[in-house]
C-alpha positions as semicolon CSV with decimal commas, in nm:
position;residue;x (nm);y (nm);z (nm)
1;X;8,194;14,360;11,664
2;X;8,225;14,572;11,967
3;X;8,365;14,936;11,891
4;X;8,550;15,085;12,197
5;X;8,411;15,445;12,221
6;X;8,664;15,754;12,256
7;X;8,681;15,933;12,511
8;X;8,841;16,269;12,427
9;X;8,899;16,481;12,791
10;X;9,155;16,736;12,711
11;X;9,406;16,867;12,961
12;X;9,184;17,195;12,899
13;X;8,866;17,068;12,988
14;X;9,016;16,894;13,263
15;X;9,212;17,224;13,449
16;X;8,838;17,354;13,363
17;X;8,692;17,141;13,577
18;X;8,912;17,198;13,860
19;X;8,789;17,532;13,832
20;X;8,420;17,490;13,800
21;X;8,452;17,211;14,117
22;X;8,637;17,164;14,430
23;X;8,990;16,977;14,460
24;X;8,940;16,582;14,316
25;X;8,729;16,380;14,590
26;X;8,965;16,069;14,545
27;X;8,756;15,857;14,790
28;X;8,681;15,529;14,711
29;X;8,983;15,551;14,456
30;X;9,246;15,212;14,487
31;X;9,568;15,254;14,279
32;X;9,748;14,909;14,223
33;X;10,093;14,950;14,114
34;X;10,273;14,616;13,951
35;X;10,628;14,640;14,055
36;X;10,928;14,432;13,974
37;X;11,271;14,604;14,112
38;X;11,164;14,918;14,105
39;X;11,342;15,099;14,397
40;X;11,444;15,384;14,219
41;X;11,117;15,552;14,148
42;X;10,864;15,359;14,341
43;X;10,874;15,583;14,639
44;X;10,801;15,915;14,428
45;X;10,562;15,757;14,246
46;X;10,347;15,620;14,551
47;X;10,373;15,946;14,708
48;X;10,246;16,098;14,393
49;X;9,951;15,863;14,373
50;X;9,861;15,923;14,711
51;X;9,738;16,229;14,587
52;X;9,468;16,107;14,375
53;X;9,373;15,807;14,526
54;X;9,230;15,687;14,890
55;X;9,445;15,362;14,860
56;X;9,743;15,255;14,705
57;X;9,858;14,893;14,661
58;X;10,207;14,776;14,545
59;X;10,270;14,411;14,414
60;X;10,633;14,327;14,493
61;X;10,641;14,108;14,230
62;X;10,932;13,902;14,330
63;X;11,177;14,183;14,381
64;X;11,517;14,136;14,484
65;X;11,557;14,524;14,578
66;X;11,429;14,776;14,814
67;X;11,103;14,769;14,600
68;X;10,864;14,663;14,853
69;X;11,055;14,861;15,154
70;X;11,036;15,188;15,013
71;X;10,673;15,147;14,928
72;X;10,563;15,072;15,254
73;X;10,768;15,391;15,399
74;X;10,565;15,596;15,114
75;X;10,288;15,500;15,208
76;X;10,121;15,194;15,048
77;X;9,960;14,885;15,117
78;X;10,242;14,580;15,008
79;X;10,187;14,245;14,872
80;X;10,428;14,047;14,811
81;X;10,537;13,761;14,571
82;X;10,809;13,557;14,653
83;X;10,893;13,484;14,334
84;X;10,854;13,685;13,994
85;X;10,528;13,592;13,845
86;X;10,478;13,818;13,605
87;X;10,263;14,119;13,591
88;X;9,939;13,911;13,485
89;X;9,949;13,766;13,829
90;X;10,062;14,044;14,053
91;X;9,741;14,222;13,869
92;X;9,544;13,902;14,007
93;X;9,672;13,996;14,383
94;X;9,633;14,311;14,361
95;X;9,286;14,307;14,191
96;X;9,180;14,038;14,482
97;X;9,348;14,301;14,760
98;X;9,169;14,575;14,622
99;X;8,830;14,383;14,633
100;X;8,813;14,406;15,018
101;X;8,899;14,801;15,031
102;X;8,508;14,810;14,839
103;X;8,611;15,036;14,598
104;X;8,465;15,279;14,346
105;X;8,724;15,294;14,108
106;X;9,034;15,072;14,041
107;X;9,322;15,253;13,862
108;X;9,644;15,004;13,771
109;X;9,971;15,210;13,644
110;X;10,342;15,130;13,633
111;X;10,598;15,175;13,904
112;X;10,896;15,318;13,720
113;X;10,717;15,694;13,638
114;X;10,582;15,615;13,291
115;X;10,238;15,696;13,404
116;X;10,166;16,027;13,536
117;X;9,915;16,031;13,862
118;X;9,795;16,354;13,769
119;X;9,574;16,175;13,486
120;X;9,358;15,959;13,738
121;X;9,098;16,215;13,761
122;X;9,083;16,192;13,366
123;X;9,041;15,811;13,399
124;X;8,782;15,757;13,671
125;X;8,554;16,015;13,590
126;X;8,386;15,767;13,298
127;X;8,363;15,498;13,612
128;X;8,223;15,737;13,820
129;X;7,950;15,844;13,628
130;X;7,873;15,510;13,486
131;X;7,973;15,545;13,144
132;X;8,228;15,289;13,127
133;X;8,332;14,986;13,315
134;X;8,702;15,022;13,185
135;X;8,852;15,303;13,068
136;X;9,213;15,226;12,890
137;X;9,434;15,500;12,863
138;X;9,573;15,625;12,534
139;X;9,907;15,768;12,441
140;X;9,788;15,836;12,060
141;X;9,450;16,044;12,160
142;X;9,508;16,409;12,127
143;X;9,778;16,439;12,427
144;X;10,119;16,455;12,254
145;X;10,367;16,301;12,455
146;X;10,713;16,265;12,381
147;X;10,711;15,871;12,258
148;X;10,956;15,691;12,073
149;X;10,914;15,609;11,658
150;X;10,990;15,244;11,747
151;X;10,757;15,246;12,037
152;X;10,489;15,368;11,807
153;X;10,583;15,146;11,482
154;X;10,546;14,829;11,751
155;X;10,265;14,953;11,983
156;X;10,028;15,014;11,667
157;X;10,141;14,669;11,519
158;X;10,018;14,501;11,825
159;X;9,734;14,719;11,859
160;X;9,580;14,637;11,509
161;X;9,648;14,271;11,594
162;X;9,459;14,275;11,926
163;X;9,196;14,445;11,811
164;X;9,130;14,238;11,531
165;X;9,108;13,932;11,695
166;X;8,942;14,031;11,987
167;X;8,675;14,261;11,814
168;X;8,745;14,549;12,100
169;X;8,914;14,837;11,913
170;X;9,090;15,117;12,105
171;X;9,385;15,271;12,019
172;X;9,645;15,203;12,237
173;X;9,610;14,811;12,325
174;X;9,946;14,759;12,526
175;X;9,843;15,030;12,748
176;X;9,904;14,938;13,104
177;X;9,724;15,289;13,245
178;X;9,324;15,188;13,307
179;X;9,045;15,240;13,543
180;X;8,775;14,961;13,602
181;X;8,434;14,951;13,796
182;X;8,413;14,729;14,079
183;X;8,180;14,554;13,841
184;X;8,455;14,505;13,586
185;X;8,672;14,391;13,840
186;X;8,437;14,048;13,877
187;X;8,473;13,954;13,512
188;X;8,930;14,006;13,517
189;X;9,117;13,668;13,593
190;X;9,384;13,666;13,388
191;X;9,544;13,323;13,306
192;X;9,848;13,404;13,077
193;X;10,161;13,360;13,190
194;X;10,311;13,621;12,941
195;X;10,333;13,944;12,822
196;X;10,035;13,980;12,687
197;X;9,784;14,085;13,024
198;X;9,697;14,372;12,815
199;X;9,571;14,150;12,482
200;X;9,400;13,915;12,754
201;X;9,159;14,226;12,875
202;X;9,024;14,296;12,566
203;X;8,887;13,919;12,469
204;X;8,726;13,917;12,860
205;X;8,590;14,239;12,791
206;X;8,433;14,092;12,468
207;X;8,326;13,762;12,647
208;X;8,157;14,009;12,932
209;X;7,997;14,266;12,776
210;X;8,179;14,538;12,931
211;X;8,139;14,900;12,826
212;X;8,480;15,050;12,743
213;X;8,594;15,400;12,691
214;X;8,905;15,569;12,619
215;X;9,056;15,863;12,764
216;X;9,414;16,031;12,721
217;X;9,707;16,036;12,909
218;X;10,097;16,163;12,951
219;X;10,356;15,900;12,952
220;X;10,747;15,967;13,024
221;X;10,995;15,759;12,966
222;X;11,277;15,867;13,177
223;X;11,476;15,502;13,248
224;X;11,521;15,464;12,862
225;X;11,539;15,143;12,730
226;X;11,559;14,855;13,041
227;X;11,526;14,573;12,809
228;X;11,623;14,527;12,439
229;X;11,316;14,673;12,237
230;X;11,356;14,421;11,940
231;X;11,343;14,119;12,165
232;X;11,070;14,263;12,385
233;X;10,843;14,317;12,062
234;X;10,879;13,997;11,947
235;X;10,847;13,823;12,344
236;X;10,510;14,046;12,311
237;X;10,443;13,894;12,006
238;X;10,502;13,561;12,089
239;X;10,275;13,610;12,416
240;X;9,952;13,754;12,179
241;X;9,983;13,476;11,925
242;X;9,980;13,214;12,211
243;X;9,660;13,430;12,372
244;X;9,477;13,426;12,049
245;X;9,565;13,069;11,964
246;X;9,384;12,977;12,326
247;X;9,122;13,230;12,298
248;X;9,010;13,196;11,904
249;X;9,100;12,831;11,783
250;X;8,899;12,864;11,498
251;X;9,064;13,152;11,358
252;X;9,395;13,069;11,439
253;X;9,444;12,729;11,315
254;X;9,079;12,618;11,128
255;X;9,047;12,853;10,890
256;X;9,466;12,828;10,758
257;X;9,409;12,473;10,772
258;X;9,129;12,479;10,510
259;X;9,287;12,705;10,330
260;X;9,620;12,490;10,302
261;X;9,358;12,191;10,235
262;X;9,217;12,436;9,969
263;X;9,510;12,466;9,799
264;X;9,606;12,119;9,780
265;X;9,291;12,034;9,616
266;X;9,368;12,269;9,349
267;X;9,721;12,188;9,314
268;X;9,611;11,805;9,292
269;X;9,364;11,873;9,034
270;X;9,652;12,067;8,880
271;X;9,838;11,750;8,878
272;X;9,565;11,552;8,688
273;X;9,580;11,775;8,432
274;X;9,952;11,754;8,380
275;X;9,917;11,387;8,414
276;X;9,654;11,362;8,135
277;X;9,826;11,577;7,963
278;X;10,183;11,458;7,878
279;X;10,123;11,095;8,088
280;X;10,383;11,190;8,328
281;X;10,359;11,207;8,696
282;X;10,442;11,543;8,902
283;X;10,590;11,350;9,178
284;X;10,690;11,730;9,318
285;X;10,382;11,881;9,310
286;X;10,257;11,551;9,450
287;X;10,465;11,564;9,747
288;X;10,354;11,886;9,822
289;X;10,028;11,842;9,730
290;X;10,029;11,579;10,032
291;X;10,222;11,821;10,252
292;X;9,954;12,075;10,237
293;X;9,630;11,863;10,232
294;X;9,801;11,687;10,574
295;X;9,916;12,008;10,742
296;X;9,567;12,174;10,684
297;X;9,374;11,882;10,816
298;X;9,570;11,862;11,138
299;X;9,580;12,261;11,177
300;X;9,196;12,197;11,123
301;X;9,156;11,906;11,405
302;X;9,380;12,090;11,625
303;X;9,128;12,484;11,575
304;X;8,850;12,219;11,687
305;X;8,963;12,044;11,975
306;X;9,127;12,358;12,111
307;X;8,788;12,507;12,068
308;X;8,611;12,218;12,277
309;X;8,852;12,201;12,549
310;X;8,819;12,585;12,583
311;X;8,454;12,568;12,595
312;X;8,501;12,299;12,831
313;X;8,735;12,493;13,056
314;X;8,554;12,796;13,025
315;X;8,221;12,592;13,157
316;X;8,457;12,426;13,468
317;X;8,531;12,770;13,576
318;X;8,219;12,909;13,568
319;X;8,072;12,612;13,788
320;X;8,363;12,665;14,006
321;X;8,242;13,045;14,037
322;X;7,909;12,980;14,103
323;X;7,985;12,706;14,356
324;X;8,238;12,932;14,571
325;X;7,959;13,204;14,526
326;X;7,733;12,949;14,678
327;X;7,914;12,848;14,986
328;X;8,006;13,172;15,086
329;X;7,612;13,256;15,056
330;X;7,569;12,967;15,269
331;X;7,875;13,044;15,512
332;X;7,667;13,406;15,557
333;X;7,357;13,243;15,684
């Protein structure tokens, strides 16, 4: 099981560098900032950016606002989506816009001032000095910011679940602040439709080998609550058990469906015994005894043909990789 390392840079140590060094070099530096109707901040928090990083790139993700207007007059580099796709796909654009700039460092944060700028430094520093190929920032390191109790009951829910069934820990999984290596940047696709782009980075940091660190960071929440936090939990939660369903088959349905099967094994030999015992049937137990012993055998078939036809995808893809690599190779010649 991978164990994400810790990072632990202080806002102390941090100032102290400023000190010891001249003002941030943010060369080479590409924020991408997801944003979905986000007029009211987005132009503050590009300007912002711009302070810490050589490029910034906005997703309009479909907005119906100002969103991608204001950006450009701040400053940044626009894509745009004319429909809402959801923040696992404006992260594709952006990561594929971002490719061409031949960066050092890719930082992604929220549009709507949740993520401070000031902590890019903090993140990058582990990419530039090749420690890490990701670096997710924490809210729960030793930076106290001002968060929510029903933010924190939910985030460390999800958290525990993520980790455990992608076998990255860190401790803030939902974290949208992070810094990648160009080299990270080769191994992110994200399929999900979802909520759940977050959950998805930790099993393709598994399934690549990359190194990841932590580091911490200051989060506001100034807009309070633009969606209902109850139903956005459980949306989240719906999005992560569909991602771990796809990405570990086996765990998800095989291993319930033999213990189901299990159980109705016992509960039939229970039934035996009652039968032997005072020569009547358990026609109850029976029917549940059947119940069981079914639904584990299909959740059982269904853990192993998932598992085939994602080994089967995942081997499509990578031929498709290798043979786009291949022409454009070819097209260089």
């Amino acid at each position: 099981m991978t164990v994400a390392t810790s990072l632990l840079l202080t806002t102390d140590s941090y100032l102290a560098d400023l000190e010891n060094s001249d003002i941030f070099d943010c060369t080479g530096v590409v924020a991408i900032i997801p944003a979905y109707n986000e007029e009211r901040f987005i132009a503050s928090v590009v300007l912002t950016t711009k302070e810490y990083a050589q490029y910034v790139i906005v997703v309009d993700d479909g907005s119906s606002d100002r969103t991608a207007i204001l950006a450009e007059q701040a400053g940044a580099t626009v894509v745009r989506h004319g429909v809402n796709k959801g923040k696992a796909q404006a992260l594709n654009s952006g990561f594929n816009a971002a490719k061409a700039l031949l960066p050092r460092a890719i930082v992604c944060l929220d549009g709507d001032t949740q993520h401070d700028p000031k902590d890019i430094p903090t993140l990058v520093q582990p990419i530039f000095s090749g420690e890490a190929d990701v670096v997710v920032g924490s809210r729960f390191l030793d930076v106290k910011s001002k968060i929510p109790a029903w933010r924190q009951v939910g985030q460390h829910a999800l958290t525990l679940t993520t980790n455990v069934t992608s076998g990255v820990w860190v401790t803030d999984s939902q974290s949208g602040y992070r810094a990648f290596s160009p080299n990270a940047l080769e191994s992110l696709s994200f399929r999900t439709q979802g909520l759940s782009v977050e959950s998805e980075m930790q099993f393709l940091f598994k399934n690549s080998g990359l190194v990841v660190k932590e580091a911490p960071i200051h989060v506001h929440y100034l807009d309070g609550n633009k969606r209902n936090p109850v139903v956005h939990g459980l949306q989240v939660l719906d999005a992560m058990l569909s991602l771990v369903a796809r990405r570990r088959p086996i765990a998800f349905f095989c291993f319930p469906g033999f213990v189901l099967m299990i159980t109705g094994l016992l509960l039939g030999m229970r039934i035996l015994q009652i039968q032997q015992a005072t020569q009547q049937f358990a026609v109850g137990s029976a029917i549940l005894m059947a119940i069981l012993l079914l639904g584990g055998a299909v959740a059982a078939v269904t853990g192993i043909l998932l598992y085939s036809l994602q080994k089967l995808a995942d081997r499509m893809h990578e031929d498709v990789v290798h043979t786009l690599e291949q022409r454009s190779l070819l097209a260089q010649k």
